[in-house]
C-alpha positions as a printed NumPy array, in Angstrom:
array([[-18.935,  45.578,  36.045],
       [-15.575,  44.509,  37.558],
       [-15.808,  44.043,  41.819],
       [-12.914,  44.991,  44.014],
       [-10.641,  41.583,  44.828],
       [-12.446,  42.066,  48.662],
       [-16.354,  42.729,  47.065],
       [-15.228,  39.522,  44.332],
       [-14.153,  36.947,  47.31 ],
       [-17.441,  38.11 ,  49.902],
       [-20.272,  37.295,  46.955],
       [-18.63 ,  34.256,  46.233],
       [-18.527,  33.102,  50.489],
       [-21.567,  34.416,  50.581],
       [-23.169,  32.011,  47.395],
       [-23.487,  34.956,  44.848],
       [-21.578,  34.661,  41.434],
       [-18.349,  37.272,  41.432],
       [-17.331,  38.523,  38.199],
       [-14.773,  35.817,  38.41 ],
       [-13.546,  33.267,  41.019],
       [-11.581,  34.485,  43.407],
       [ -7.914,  33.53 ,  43.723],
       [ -6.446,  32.412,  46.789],
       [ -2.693,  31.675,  47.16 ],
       [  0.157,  32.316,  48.842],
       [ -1.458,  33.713,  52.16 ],
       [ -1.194,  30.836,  54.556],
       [  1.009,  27.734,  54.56 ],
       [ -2.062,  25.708,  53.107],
       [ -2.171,  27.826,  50.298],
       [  1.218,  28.843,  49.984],
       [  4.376,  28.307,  47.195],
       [  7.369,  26.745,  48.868],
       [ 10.702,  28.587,  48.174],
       [ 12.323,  26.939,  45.367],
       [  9.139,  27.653,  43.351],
       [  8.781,  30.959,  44.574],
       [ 12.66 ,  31.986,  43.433],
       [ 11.564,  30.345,  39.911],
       [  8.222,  32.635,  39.727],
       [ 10.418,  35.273,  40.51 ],
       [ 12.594,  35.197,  38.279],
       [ 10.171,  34.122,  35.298],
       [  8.701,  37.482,  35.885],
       [ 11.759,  39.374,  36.673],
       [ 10.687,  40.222,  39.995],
       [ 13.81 ,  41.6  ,  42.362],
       [ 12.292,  40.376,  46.051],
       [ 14.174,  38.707,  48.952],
       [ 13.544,  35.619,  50.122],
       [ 11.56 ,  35.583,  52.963],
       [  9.497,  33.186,  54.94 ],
       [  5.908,  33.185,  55.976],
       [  5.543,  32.998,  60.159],
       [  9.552,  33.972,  60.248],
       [  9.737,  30.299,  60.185],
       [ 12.398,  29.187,  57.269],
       [ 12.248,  25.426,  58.695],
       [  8.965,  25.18 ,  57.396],
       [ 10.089,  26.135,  53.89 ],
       [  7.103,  28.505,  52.895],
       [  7.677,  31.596,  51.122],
       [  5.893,  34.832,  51.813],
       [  4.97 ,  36.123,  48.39 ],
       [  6.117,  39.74 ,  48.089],
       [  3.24 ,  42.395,  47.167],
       [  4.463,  42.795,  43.022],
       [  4.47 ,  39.259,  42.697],
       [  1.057,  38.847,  44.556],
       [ -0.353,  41.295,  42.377],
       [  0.696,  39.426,  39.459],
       [ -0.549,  36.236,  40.636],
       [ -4.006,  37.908,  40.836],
       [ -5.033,  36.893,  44.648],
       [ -7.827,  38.126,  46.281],
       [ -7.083,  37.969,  49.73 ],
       [ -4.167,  39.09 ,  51.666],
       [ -2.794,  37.156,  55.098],
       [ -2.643,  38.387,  58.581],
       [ -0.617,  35.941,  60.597],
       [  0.627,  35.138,  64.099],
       [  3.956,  33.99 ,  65.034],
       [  6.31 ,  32.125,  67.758],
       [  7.28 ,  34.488,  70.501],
       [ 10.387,  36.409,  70.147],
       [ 11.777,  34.409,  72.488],
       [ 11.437,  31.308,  70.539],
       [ 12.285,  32.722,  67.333],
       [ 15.628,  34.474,  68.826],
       [ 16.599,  31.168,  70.419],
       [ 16.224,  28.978,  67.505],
       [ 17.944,  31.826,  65.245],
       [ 20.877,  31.494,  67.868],
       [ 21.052,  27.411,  67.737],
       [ 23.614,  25.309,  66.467],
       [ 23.075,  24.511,  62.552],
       [ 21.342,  21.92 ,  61.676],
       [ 19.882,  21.777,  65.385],
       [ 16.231,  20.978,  65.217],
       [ 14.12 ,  23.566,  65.459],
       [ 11.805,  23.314,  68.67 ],
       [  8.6  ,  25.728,  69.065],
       [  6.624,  27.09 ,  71.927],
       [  5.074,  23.937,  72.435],
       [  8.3  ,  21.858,  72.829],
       [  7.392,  19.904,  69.437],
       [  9.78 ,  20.858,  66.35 ],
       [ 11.316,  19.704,  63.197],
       [ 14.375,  17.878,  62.04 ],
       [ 16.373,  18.415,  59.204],
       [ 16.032,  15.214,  57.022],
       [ 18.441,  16.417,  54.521],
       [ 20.054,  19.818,  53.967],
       [ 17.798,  22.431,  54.366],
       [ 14.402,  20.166,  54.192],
       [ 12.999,  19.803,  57.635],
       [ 10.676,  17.513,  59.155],
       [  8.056,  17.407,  62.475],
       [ 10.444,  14.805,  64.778],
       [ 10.799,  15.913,  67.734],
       [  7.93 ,  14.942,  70.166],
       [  8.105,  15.369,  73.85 ],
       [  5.151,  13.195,  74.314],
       [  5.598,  10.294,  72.65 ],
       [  5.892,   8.284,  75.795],
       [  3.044,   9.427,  77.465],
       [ -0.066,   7.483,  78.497],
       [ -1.43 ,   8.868,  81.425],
       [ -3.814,  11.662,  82.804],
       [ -0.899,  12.701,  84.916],
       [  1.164,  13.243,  82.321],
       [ -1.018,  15.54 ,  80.703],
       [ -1.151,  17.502,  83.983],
       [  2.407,  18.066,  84.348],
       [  3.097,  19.343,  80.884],
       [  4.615,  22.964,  80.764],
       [  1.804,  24.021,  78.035],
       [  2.437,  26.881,  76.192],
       [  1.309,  30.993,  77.602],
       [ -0.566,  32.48 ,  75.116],
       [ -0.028,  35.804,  76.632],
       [  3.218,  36.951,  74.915],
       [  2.327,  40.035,  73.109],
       [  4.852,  39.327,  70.837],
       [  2.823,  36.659,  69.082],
       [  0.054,  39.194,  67.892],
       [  1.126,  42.985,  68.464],
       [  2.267,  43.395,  65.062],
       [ -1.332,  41.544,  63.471],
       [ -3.025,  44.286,  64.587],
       [ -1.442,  46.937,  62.597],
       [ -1.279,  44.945,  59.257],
       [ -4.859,  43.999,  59.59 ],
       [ -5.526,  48.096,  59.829],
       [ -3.684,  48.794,  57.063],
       [ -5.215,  46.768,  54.433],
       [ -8.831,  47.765,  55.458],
       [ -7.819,  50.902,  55.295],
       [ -6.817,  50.259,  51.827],
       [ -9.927,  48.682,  51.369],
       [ -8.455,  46.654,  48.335],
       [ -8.478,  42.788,  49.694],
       [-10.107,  40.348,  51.839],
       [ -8.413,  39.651,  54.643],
       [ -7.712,  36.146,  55.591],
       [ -6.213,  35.442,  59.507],
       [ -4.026,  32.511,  59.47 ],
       [ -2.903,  32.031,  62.765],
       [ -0.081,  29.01 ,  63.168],
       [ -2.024,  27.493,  66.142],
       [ -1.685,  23.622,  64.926],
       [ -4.882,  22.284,  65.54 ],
       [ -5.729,  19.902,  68.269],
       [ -5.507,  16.513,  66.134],
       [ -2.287,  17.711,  64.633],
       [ -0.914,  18.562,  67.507],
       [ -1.45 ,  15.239,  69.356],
       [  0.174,  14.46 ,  66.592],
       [  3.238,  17.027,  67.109],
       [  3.235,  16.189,  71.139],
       [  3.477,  12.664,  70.232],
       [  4.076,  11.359,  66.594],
       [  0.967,  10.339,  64.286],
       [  1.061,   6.873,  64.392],
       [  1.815,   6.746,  68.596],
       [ -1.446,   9.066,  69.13 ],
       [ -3.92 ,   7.133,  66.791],
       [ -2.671,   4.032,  68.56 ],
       [ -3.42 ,   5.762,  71.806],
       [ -6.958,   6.727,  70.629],
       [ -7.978,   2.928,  70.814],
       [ -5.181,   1.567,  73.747],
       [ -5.559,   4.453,  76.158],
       [ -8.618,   6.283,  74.523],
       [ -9.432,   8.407,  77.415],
       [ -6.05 ,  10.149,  77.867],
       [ -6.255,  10.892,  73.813],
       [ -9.198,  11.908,  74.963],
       [ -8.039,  14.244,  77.774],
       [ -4.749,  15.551,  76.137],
       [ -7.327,  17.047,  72.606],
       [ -9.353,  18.687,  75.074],
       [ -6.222,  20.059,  76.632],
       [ -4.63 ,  21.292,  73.523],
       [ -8.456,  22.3  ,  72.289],
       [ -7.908,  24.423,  75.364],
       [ -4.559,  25.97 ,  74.391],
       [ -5.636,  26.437,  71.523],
       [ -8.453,  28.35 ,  72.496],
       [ -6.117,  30.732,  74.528],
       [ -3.871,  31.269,  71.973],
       [ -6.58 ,  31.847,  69.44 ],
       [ -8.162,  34.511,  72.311],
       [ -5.117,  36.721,  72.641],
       [ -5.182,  36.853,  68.182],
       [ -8.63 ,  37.831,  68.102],
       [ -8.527,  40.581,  70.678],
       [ -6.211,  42.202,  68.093],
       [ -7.877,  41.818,  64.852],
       [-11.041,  39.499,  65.766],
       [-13.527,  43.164,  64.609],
       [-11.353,  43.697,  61.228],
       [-10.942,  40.027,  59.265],
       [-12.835,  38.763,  56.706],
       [-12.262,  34.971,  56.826],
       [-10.167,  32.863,  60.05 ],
       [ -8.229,  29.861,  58.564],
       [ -7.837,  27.117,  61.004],
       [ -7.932,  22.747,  60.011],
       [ -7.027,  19.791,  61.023],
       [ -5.575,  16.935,  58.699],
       [ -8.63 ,  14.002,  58.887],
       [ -7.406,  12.039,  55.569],
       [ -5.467,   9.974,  53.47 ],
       [ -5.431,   9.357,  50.288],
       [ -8.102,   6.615,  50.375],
       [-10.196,   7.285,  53.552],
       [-10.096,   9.073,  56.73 ],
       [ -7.27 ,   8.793,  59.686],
       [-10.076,   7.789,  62.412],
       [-13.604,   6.16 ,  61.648],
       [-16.589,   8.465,  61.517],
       [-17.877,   7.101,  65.104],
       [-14.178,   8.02 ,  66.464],
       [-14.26 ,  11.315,  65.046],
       [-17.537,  12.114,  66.347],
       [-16.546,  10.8  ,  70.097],
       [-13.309,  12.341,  70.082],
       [-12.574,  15.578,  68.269],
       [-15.483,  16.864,  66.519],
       [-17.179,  17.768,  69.974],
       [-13.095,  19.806,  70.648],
       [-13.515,  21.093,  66.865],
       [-17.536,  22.008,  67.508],
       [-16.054,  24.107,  71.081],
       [-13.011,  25.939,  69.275],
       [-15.593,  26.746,  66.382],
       [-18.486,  28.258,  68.687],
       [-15.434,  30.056,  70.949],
       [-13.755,  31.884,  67.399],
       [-17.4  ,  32.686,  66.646],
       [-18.279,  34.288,  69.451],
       [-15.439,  36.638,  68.783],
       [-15.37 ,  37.078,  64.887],
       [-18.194,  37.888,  62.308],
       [-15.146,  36.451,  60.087],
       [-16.162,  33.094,  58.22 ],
       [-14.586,  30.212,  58.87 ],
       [-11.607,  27.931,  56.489],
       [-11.552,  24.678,  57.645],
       [ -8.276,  22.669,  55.912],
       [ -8.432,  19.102,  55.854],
       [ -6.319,  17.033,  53.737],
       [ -7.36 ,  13.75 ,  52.042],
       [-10.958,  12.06 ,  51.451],
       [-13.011,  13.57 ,  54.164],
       [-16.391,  12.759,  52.203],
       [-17.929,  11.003,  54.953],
       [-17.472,  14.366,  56.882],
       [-18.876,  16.803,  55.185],
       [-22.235,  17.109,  57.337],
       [-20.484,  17.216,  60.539],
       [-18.748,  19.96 ,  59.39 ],
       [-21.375,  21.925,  58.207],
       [-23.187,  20.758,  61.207],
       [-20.34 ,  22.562,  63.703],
       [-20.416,  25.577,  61.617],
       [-17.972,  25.612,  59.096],
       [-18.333,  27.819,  55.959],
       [-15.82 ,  27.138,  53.804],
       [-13.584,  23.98 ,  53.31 ],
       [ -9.7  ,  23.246,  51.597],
       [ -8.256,  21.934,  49.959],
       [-10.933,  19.912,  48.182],
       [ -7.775,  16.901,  47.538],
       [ -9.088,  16.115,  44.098],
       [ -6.776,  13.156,  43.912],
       [ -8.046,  11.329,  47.331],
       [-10.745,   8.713,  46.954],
       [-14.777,  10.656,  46.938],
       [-13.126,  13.868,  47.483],
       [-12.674,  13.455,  43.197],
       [-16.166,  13.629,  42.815],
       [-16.825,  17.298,  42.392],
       [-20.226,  16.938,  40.611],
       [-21.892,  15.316,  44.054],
       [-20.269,  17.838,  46.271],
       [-21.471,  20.629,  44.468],
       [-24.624,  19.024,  44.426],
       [-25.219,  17.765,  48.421],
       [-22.97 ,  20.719,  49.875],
       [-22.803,  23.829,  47.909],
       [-25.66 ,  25.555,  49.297],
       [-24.269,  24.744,  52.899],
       [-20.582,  25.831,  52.27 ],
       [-18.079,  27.432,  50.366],
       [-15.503,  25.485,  48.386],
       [-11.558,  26.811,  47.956],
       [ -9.149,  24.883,  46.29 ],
       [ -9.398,  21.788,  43.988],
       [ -6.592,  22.474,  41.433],
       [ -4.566,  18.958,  41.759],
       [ -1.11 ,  19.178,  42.983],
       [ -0.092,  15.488,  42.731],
       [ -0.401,  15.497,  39.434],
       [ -2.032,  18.638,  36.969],
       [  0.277,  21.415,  38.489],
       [  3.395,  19.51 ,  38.856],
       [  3.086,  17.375,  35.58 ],
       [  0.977,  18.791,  33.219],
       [  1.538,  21.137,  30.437],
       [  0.233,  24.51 ,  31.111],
       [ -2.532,  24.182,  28.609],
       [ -3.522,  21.059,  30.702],
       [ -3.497,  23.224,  33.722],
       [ -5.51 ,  25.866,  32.1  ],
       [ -8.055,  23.224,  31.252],
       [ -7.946,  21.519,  34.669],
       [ -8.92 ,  25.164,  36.098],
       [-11.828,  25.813,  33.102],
       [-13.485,  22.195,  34.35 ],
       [-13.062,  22.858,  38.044],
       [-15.035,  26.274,  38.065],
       [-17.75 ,  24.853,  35.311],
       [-18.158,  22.455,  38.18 ],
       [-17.672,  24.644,  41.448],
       [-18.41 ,  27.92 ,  40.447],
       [-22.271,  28.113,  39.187],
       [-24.292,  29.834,  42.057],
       [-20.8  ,  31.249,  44.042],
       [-19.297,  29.317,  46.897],
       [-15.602,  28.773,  45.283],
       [-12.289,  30.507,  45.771],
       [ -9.718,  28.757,  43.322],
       [ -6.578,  27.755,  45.003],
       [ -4.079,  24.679,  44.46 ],
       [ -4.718,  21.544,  46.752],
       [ -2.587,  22.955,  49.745],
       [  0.962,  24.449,  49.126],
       [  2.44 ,  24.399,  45.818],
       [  5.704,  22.464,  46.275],
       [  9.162,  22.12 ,  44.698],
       [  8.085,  20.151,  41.552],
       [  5.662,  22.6  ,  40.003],
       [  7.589,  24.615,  37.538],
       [  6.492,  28.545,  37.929],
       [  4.699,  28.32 ,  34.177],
       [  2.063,  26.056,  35.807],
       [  1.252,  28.335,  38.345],
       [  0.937,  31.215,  35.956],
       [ -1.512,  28.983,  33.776],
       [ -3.38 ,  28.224,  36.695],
       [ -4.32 ,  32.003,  38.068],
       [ -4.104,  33.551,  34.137],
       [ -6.904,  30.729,  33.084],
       [ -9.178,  31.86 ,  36.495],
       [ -8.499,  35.545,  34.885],
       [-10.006,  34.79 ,  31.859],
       [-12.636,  32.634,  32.977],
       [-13.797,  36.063,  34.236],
       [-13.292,  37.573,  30.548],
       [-15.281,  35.02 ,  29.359],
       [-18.123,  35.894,  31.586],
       [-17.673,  39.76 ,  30.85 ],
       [-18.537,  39.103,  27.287],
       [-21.073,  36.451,  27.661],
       [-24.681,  37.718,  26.338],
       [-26.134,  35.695,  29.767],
       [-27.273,  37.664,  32.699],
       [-24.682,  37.048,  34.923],
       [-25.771,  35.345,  38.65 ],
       [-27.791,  32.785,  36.037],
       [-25.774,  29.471,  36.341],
       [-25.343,  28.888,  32.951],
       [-23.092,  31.911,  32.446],
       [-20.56 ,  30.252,  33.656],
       [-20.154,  27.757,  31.042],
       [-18.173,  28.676,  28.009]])
């Protein structure tokens, strides 16, 4: 018997086998299509929808997915975001072209070459001192203007009672945004020369943070199904800080913003972290995370989907794992399809995965790929409809 797309993604968070793997794309920026992509699915299908951008933010070259092409893409869940105060967004509409575009924070983006834009302006990079910290003019998170409207699209879809709902509020986390305030490489040197200001200024921006995230919740904290928040911990090869760093300097800020959504939200929470983040796993289960992205099949242990099914996937929910460096943009779409096929024999058995591509799909994946990629999780749910096995047992999910 086929579930709703909401009933289909809440059994499979909640470790019980759906009558086929959920789908989760083009609701946040970390599992979104960029726009060149996005114009090429569109027209593939013959889909007449503007071009617009998810957060209102066409700097960061997202695309929010119109409904009919949504549909067609067979996603579960639909978004409910946040955005930059009118203020901001009116004031970098009004700017000079080719300006960089500066947020709420004072952080912002660069274009590197016509219309590709890059994080490269940061208004902390000098600083090394307490003081500093102090003196910052920190964002308000009281602006109505960055939630008013969340409220109203997170009523309407449970009143259609059709999708999950995933909040994706554009927060940046605190490592990221040390990483914003200052540039990557300045703030990791910082977390070894002056390791009690990094120290000081992820608290402070855990605390931000934590008001921002307040003011989103009070709107539609009693009516999501999932919160989507992350920080990026790895590279291709290992992780961006050493376990004993991590656990010293922003998993007790992570554990904090964690408890504080939870104490506001029954909503489970999507914790995006890029690269091999292996050697993490138990602290994040540990601070209460229940479901983790992008699973970055091509980065280091992270390939290795046999022993994380195995060690986590009683503990958390899996969504992602359908390689981006290489399968979607490179492959054929019958190597696609069969990418997908081994990824849920692997993730799906017992529930706990949402299929989605590791992070956004970008400007080298040609719009056949992404069809192959949701039309193979469709029929992977066929497949089970007309299996003779009882399904919930694990082996009906092998074909």
């Amino acid at each position: 018997m086929s579930m709703t797309p909401r009933e289909r993604v809440l059994a499979a968070i909640n470790h019980e086998e759906p009558d086929r793997v959920p789908i989760v794309l083009g609701v946040s920026n970390a599992t979104g299509i960029k726009m060149k992509p996005y114009r090429a699915l569109k027209e593939l299908l013959g889909i007449d929808a503007p071009d617009e951008y998810i957060y209102d933010w066409p700097e960061l070259g997202t695309a929010f997915i119109d409904e009919e092409t949504m549909r067609r893409l067979g996603c579960d869940v639909r978004g409910v975001l946040d955005r930059e105060p009118s203020a901001i967004l009116d004031r970098n509409r009004a700017r000079e072209a080719h300006a960089p575009f500066i947020d709420s924070w004072g952080s912002g983006q660069k274009e590197v070459q016509p219309g590709v834009w890059f994080p490269g302006v940061h208004p902390m990079a000098d600083a090394t001192t307490i003081e500093e910290i102090e003196a910052y003019p920190w964002p308000d998170g009281s602006d109505p203007t960055r939630f008013v409207h969340a409220r109203a699209r997170a009523e309407e879809l449970v009143l259609a009672g059709e999708y999950a709902i995933l909040a994706t509020p554009w927060l940046l986390f605190p490592l990221e945004r040390a990483f914003a305030m200052q540039g990557m490489d300045t703030f990791l040197m910082n977390t070894v020369l002056h390791t009690e200001f990094a120290r000081v200024l992820l608290r402070k921006i855990g605390a931000v943070c934590m008001g921002l995230m307040d003011g989103f919740l009070e709107q539609v904290g009693d009516l999501i199904d999932i919160i989507k928040i992350g920080d990026d911990l790895g590279t291709q090869k290992s992780l961006l800080m050493s376990p004993a760093a991590y656990r010293d300097l922003l998993k007790p800020v992570h554990a904090d913003f964690i408890a504080f959504i939870k104490e506001r939200t029954d909503a489970k929470i999507l914790f995006h972290t890029d690269g091999d983040v292996f050697p993490l796993i138990e602290d994040f289960i540990e601070i209460g995370i229940d479901i983790l992205n992008p699973i970055q099949t091509s980065a280091g242990s992270m390939a290795n989907l046999e022993e994380l099914k195995r060690r986590y996937g009683s503990e958390m929910a899996f969504c992602g794992a359908v390689d981006t460096s290489h399968i979607l943009p490179n492959g054929t779409p019958d190597e696609v399809r069969d990418e997908v096929r081994r990824v849920i024999d692997i993730l799906a058995p017992g529930g706990g995965y949402l299929v989605s591509s590791v992070h956004t799909i970008m400007d080298d994946v040609p719009p056949e790929n992404i069809l192959a990629m949701v039309d193979a999780v469709i029929e992977s749910g066929r497949r089970v409809d007309r299996s003779t096995h009882t399904r919930g047992s694990s082996d009906s999910w092998g074909w």
